[in-house]
C-alpha positions in Angstrom: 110.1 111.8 126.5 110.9 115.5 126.5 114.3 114.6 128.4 115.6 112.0 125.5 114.4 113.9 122.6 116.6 116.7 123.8 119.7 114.6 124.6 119.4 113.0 121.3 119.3 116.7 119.7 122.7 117.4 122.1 124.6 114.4 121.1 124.1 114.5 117.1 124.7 117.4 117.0 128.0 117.4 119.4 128.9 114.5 116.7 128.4 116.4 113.8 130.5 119.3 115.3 133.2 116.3 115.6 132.8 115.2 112.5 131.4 111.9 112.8 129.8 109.6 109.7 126.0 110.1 109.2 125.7 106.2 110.4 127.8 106.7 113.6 125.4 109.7 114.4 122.0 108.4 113.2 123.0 105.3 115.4 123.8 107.3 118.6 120.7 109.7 118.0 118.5 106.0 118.3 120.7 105.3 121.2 120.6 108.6 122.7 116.4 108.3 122.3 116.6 105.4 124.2 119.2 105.9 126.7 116.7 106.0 129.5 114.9 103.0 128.3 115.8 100.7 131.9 113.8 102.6 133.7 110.9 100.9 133.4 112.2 98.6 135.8 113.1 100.9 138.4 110.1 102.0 140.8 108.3 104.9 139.7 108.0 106.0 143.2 111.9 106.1 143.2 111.9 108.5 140.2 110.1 110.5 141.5 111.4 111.1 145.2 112.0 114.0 146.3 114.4 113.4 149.3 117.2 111.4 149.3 117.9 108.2 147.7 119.0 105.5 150.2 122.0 103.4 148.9 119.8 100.2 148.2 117.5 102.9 146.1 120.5 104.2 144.7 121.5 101.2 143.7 118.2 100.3 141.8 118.2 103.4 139.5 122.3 102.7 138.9 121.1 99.4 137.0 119.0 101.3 134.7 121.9 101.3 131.4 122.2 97.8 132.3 118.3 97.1 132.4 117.7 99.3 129.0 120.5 97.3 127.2 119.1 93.5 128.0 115.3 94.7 126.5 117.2 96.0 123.1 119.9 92.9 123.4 117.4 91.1 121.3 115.6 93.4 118.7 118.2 93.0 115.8 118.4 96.3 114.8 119.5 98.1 118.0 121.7 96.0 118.9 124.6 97.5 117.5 123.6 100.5 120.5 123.3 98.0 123.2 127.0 99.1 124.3 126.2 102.7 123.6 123.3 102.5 126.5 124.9 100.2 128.9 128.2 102.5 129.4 126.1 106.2 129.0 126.8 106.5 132.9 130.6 105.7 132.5 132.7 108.8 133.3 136.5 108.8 131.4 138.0 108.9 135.2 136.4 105.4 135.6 134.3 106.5 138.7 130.9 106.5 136.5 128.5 103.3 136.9 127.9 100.4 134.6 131.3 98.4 134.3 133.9 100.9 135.7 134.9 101.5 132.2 137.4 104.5 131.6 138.7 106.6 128.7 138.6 104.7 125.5 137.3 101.8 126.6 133.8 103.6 126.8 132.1 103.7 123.4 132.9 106.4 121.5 129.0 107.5 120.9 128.5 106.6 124.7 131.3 109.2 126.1 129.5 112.1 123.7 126.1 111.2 124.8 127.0 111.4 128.4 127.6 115.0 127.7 124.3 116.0 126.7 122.5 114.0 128.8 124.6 115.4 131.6 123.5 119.1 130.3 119.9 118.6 130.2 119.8 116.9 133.6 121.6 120.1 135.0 119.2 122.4 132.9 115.8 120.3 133.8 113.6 120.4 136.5 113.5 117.2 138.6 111.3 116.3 141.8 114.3 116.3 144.0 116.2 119.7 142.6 115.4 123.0 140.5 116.7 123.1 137.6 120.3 125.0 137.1 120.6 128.1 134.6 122.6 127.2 131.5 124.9 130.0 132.3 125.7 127.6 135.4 125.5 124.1 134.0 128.0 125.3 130.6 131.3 125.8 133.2 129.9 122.6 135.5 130.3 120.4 131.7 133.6 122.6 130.8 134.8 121.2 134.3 134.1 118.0 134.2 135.9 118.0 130.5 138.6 114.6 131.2 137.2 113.4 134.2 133.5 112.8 134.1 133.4 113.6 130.4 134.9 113.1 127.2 137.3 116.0 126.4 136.6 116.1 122.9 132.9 115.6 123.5 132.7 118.8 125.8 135.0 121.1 123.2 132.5 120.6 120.7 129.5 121.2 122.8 130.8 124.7 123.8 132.2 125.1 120.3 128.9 124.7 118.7 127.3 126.8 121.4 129.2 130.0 121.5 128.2 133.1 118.5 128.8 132.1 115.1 129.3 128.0 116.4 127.8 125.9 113.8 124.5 125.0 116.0 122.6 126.7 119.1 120.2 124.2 119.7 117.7 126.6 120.7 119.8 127.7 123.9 120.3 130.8 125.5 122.9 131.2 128.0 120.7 131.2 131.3 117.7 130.2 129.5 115.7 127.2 129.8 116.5 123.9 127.4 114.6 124.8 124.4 114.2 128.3 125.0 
């Protein structure tokens, strides 16, 4: 829970620092909430390995976006998100997962939610890794700017981050998320 309410707070407000409509962001922060939804079908033992995923276990939590957007392909009010989840693993370069979708192809809401989900992986603690200082993860996201993320999407991230930026999300450079 504590991993999608945190994404959702990145992408709004990475959208409103791009100046997106209130609809296109209160949309994505539903889809950004949900994101993660598809894995309930992957083996909880899987999410929470602490080695090495083996290809075929790879491949099971890969199918996740694809998982999360056939439960909400049905419930008529999400699915206008159901693209939004199934491409959040996409990557501009077109060597994400989902579809092999690339550039603007890739949902618009999907490209700049893949940019705070990216972040808070980095910045979280998982069974398999420590979690990265922000100090480290805010050039890994700069880096990744038009390849595995949306340009735009990481200029207003950083924009909104730095002193006097129009939100700081409760970060602090080499703190953790929230801090």
């Amino acid at each position: 829970k504590g991993h999608s309410v945190r994404v959702a707070e990145y992408a709004v407000a990475i959208a409103h620092e791009m100046g997106e409509s209130e609809h296109a962001i209160e949309r994505l922060e539903y889809a950004a909430l949900l994101h993660d939804l598809g894995k309930v079908g992957v083996r909880r033992s899987l999410l929470l390995k602490s080695s090495r995923l083996s290809q075929e276990e790879s491949d099971e939590i890969r199918r996740h976006p694809e998982v999360g957007a056939h439960i909400l392909e049905s419930v008529r009010y999400l699915e206008d998100i159901v693209p939004i989840i199934r491409s959040h693993h996409e990557r501009v370069d077109g060597a994400g997962y989902g579809e092999g979708l690339r550039g603007d192809a890739i949902p618009l809401q999907a490209r700049i939610l893949a940019v705070g989900d990216a972040f808070d992986g980095m910045t979280s603690q998982r069974p398999y890794r420590s979690a990265m200082p922000q100090a480290e993860a805010l050039p890994e996201i700069a880096t990744g700017a038009g390849t595995a993320f949306h340009p735009e999407g990481v200029a207003a991230f950083l924009a909104m981050l730095r002193p006097g930026g129009t939100r700081t999300l409760g970060l602090s450079v080499g703190g953790a998320p929230g801090a």
